[in-house]
Every structure is written in structure tokens, then in C-alpha cells.
C-alpha positions as CSV (number, residue, x, y, z in Angstrom):
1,X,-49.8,-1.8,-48.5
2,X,-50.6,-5.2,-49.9
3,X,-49.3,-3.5,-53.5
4,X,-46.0,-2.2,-52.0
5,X,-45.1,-5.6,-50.4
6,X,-46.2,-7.3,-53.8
7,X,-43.6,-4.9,-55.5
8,X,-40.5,-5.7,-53.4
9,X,-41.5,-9.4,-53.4
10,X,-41.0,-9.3,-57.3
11,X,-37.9,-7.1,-57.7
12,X,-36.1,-9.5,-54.8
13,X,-37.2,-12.5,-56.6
14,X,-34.4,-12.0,-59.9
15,X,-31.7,-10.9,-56.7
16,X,-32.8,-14.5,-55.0
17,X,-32.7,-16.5,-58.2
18,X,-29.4,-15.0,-58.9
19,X,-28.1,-15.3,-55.5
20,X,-29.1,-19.5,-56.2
21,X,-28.1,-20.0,-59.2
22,X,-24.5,-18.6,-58.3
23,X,-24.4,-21.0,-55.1
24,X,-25.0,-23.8,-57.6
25,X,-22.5,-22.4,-60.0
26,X,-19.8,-22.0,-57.4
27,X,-20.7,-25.4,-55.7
28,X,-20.2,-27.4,-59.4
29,X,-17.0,-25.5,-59.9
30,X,-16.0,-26.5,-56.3
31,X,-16.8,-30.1,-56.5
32,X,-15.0,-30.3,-59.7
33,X,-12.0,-28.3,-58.1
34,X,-12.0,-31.0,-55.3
35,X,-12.6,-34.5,-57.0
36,X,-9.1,-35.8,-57.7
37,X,-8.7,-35.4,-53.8
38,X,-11.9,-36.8,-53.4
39,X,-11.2,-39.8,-56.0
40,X,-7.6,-40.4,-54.5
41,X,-9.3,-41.3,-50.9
42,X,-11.4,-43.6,-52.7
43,X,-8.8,-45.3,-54.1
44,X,-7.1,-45.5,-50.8
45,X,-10.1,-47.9,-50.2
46,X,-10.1,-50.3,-53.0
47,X,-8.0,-53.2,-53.9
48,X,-5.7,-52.2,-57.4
49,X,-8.6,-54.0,-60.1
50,X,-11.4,-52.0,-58.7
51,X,-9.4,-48.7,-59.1
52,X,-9.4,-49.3,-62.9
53,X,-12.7,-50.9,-63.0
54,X,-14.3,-48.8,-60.9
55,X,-13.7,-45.8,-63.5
56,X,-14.7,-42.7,-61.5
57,X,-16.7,-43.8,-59.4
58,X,-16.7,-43.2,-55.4
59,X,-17.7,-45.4,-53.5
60,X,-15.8,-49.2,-52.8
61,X,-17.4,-52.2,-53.6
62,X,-15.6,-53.0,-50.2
63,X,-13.0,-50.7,-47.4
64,X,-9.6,-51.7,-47.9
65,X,-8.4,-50.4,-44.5
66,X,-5.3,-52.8,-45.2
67,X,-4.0,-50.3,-47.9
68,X,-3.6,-47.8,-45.3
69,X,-2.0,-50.0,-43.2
70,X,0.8,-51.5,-45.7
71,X,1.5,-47.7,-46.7
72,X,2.5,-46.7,-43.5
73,X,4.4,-50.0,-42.9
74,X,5.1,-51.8,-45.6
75,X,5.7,-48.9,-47.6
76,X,7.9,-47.2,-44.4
77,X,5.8,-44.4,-44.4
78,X,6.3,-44.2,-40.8
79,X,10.0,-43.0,-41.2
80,X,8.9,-40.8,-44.4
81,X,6.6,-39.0,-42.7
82,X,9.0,-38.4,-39.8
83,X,11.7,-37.3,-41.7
84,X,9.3,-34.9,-43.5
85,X,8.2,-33.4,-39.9
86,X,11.8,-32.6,-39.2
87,X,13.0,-31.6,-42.8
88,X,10.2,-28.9,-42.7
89,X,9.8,-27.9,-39.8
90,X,13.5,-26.6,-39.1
91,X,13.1,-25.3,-42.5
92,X,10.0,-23.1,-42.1
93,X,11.7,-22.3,-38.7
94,X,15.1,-20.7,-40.6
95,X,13.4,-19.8,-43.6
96,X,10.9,-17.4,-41.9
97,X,14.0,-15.9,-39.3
98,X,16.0,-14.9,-42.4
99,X,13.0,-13.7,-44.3
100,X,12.4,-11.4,-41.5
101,X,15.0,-9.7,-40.8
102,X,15.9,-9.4,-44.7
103,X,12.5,-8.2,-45.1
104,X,12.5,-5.7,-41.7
105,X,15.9,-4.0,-43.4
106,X,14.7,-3.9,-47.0
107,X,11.3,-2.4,-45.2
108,X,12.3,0.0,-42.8
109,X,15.9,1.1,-43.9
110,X,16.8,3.2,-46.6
111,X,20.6,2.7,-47.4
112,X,21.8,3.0,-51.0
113,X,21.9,-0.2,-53.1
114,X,18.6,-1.5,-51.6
115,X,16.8,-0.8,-54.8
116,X,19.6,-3.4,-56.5
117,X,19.1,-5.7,-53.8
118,X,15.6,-6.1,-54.5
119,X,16.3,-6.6,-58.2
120,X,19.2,-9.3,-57.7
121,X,16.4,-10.6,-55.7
122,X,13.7,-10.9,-58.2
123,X,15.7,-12.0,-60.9
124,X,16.9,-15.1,-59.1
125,X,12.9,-16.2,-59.6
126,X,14.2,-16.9,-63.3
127,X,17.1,-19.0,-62.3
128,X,16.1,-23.0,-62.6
129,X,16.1,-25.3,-59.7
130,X,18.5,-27.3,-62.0
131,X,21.3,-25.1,-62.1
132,X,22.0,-24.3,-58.7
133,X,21.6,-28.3,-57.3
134,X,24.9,-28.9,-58.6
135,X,26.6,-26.3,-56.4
136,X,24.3,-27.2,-53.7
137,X,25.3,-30.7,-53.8
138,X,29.2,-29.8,-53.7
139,X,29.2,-27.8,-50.5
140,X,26.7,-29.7,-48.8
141,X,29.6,-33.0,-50.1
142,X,32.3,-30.9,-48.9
143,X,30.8,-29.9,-45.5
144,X,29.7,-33.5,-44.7
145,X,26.4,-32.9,-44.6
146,X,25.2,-34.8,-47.8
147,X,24.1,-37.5,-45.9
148,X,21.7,-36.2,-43.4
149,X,19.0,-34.2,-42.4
150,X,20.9,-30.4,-41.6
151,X,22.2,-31.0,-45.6
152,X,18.6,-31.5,-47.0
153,X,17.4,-28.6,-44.5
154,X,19.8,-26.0,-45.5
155,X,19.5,-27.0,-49.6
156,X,15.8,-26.6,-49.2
157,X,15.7,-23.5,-46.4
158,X,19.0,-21.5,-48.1
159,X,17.0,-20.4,-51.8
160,X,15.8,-16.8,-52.3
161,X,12.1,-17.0,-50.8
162,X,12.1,-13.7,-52.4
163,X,8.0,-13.7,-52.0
164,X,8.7,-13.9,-48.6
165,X,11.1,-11.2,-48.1
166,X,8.5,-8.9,-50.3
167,X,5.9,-9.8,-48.0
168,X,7.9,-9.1,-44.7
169,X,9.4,-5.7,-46.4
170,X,5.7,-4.2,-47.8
171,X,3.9,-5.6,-43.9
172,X,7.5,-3.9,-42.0
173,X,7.4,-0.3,-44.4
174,X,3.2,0.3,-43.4
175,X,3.8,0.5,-39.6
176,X,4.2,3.5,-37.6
177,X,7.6,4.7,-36.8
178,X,6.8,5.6,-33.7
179,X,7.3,2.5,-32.8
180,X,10.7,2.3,-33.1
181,X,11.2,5.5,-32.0
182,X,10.1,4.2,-28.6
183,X,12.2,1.4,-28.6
184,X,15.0,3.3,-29.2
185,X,13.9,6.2,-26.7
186,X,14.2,2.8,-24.0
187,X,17.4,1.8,-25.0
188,X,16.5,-1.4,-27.5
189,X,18.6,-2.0,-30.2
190,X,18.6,-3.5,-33.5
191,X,17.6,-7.0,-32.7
192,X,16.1,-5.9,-30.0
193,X,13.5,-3.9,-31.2
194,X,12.8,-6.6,-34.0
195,X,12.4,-10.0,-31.7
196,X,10.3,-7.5,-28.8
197,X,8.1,-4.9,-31.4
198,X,8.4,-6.1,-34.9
199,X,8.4,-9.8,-34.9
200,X,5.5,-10.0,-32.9
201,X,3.5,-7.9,-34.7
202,X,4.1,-9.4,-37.7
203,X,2.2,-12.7,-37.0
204,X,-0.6,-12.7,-39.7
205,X,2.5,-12.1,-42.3
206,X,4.6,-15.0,-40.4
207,X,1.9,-16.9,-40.4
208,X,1.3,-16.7,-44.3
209,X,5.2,-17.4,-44.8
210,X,5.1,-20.6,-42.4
211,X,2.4,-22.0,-44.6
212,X,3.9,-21.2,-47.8
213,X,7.5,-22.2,-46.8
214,X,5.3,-25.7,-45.5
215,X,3.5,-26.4,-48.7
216,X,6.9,-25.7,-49.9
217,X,9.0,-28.1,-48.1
218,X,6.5,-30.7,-47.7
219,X,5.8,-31.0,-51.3
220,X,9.6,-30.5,-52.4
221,X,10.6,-33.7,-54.7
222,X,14.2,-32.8,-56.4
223,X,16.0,-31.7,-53.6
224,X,14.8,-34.6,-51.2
225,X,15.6,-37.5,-54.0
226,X,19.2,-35.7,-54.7
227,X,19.7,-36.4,-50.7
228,X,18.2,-39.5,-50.4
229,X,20.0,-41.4,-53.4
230,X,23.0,-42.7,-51.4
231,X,20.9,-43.1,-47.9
232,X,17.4,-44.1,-48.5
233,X,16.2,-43.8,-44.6
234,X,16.1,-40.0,-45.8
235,X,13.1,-39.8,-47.7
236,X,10.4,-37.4,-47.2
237,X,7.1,-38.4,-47.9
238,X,7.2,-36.8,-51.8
239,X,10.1,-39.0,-52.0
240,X,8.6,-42.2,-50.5
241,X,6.1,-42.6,-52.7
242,X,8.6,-44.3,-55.3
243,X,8.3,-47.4,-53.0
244,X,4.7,-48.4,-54.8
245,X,6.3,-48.3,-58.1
246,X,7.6,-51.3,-58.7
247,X,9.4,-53.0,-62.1
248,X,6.6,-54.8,-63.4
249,X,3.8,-53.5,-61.8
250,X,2.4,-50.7,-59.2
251,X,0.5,-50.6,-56.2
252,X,-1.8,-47.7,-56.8
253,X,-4.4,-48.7,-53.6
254,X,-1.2,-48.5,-51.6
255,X,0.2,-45.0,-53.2
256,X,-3.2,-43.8,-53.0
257,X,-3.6,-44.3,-49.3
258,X,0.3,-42.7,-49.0
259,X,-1.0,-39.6,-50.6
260,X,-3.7,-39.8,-48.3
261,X,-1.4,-40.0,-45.2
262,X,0.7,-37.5,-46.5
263,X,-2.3,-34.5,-47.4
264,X,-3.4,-34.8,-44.0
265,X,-0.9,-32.6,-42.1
266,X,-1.4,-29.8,-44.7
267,X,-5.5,-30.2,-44.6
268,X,-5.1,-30.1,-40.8
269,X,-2.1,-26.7,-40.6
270,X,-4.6,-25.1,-43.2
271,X,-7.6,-25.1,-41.4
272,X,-5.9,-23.8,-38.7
273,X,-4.2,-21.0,-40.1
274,X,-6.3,-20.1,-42.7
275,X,-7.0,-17.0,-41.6
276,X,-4.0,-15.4,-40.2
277,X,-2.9,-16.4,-44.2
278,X,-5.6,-14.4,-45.6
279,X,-4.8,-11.3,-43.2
280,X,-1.1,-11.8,-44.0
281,X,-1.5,-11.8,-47.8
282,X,-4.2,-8.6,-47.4
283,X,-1.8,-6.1,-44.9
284,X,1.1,-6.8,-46.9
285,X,-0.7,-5.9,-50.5
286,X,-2.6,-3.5,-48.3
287,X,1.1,-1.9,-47.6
């Protein structure tokens, strides 16, 4: 007995020096994945000589809560950050509407010219941000709508999303269509059986598009500044972040504690909805 139990003590032993030595492989790797973040909130605590000085080091030599402060009023952050709220969350709201119901059709529907639908689709990936702001600024000029916040939503909510749509389409072709065939057996119609049936079961997929079309918007830079050049109270938080960058110098404590401020809400939307993201991006490759 003594023998046996000697036996499987040595052949787990390689398996449990394995299983360590690829927790401390993977926990380097994370660390070094995570210390810019890591080093940017410590910045956010030191005065502007100790963020050079201070090399990569940590830790202040003492808090400089005051950073935070100046960011958010100095700095205006207050109405950044607002502006941001609103900018993306109308945006995730249209963009994930019209995602559906393109992706739904596209899913569900055979119809002739889908096949070139989905093509014109992909190959507007290729097209450069840079060539379509022009016409994007024009309409949004002619329509009145350059100088405010439904101009800068429907710039950044009216492109492609064509990972979206693929994601809606391959989640919408792998259900049942029995499903429909009862809705239509109870006298639902088109819309009807999407906002009732389809929409709600599609919440780990419109889950994963609300968090892409987030990090999307939230991040978004060009757009925002294009929008904001002739009204400065428009500036998202990407945007904002000019304000620390001054002619002859810049406040880095200050821009540090603004990135800070502005990671939060995404840190915070993640955690929550991490896993309806991971379900969403495995039933639609899954499909």
C-alpha cells in the first residue's frame, strides 16, 4: 500500500511542479500586461518632478490627492466625462438596434443579394476613418447638427459595425425555427417577433456588442476632436485630455489622474459584463 501511494506521490509531483511553474509564468506575463495601468495611477499620485525621478517606481514619496482634484475641475473633466456618458451611451443604444435587426435579416432570411451585402460589408473594414470624415462633416454641417451632441452621436453610431452585424447574423442563423414558426402561428409579425422572441434572447450577443460599441465610443479620439473644434464644451474625455498639454510645458500628474478618472467606467462596465461577453463571443463562433 505504502509503495502504491509512494508511486502516485512521485508521478503527481512533475504535474504539480508544472501546474506552479505555469501560475508563475502566467502571473509575470500578467503583471507585465497590467503595469502601465498600474504605473499611470501612480502617477496620478505624484507631483510632475517625482514622475520623472521616480523612474518606474510605484509607490509616492507622498499622495497627491490634489491631482485628482484639479483633473476633474481644473481640467473640466466634470463636463468631459458627462459629455462622454451621453455621446456613448445613445450610441451603444442605436448602434446595437441597427446591428440587430441587420444582423436578424442577414441571419434568418435568405433573399438574393445577401451574399453581396455581406461583402460590401466587409470590405468597408478597408476603408480609412479619414476618408469618410469629410462627408461626415458636410451632412452633419448641412443638417445643423455639427455643433452638438445628436451630430457627434450619429458620426460615431452611423459606420459599418460590420463585427457586430456578423455577430448578430451567426447568434440569429443557430436558433431553432420553431421559434418563429410560433410567433407567426400567434399572429406576431416582423418586428414583432424580433423585439418579443429574438431580441431577448440574444442578450449574451447584445451584451458583447454594448461593450464593444463602449470601448469604442469611449475611446473614440478623431471624430470627437473634428466636433469639438468650433465648441469646446463638446469634448469627451479622449478629447479632454489636451487641456494638460500646455505650450511650454505639461501637466503629466494631472493627465495621469484624467486617465485615471476616465478608465474607471470601463473597469467598472467590464467587470460586470464580463461574462455575458465571453458567452456572446462563444454562441456566435459556436454558430
Amino acid at each position: 500500500m505504502s509503495t502504491t501511494t509512494a508511486t502516485r506521490s512521485h508521478l503527481r509531483s512533475p504535474r504539480r511542479v508544472g501546474w506552479w511553474l505555469g501560475a508563475a509564468v502566467l502571473a509575470f506575463v500578467a503583471f507585465v500586461w497590467i503595469y502601465p495601468f498600474l504605473w499611470m495611477a501612480s502617477a496620478s499620485l505624484k507631483t510632475s518632478g517625482e514622475v520623472f525621478s521616480g523612474g518606474l517606481d510605484l509607490i509616492p514619496e507622498m499622495v497627491q490627492w490634489e491631482n485628482y482634484s484639479r483633473a476633474w475641475g481644473d481640467g473640466n473633466f466634470k463636463v468631459y466625462l458627462l459629455n462622454t456618458v451621453i455621446v456613448t451611451v445613445a450610441t451603444v443604444v442605436i448602434v446595437v438596434i441597427r446591428c440587430a435587426l441587420a444582423g436578424y435579416v442577414l441571419g434568418r432570411y435568405k433573399f438574393p443579394g445577401s451574399r453581396v451585402i455581406i461583402g460590401i460589408l466587409v470590405a468597408t473594414l478597408f476603408v480609412p476613418t479619414g476618408y469618410t470624415i469629410i462627408p461626415i462633416v458636410k451632412l452633419s454641417l448641412e443638417l445643423g447638427i455639427l455643433d452638438d451632441h445628436s451630430g457627434m452621436i450619429l458620426a460615431l453610431a452611423g459606420g459599418a459595425n460590420v463585427a457586430s452585424i456578423l455577430i448578430y447574423a451567426g447568434y440569429f442563423r443557430g436558433l431553432p425555427a420553431e421559434l418563429e414558426e410560433a410567433a407567426i402561428v400567434d399572429g406576431a409579425g416582423f418586428f414583432r417577433t424580433f423585439m418579443r422572441i429574438m431580441l431577448p434572447l440574444s442578450m449574451p450577443v447584445t451584451a458583447t456588442v454594448a461593450i464593444l460599441t463602449f470601448l469604442f465610443t469611449w475611446n473614440a479620439f478623431f471624430l470627437p476632436l473634428v466636433f469639438s473644434f468650433s465648441n469646446p464644451a463638446l469634448r469627451t474625455v479622449s478629447v479632454g485630455m489636451q487641456a494638460f498639454v500646455g505650450e511650454n510645458s505639461t501637466d503629466w500628474p494631472g493627465m495621469a489622474a484624467a486617465g485615471v478618472i476616465s478608465m474607471l467606467p470601463i473597469v467598472v462596465l467590464y467587470a460586470f459584463m464580463q461574462r455575458y461577453f465571453v458567452e456572446g463571443i462563444a454562441g456566435a463562433v459556436k454558430s
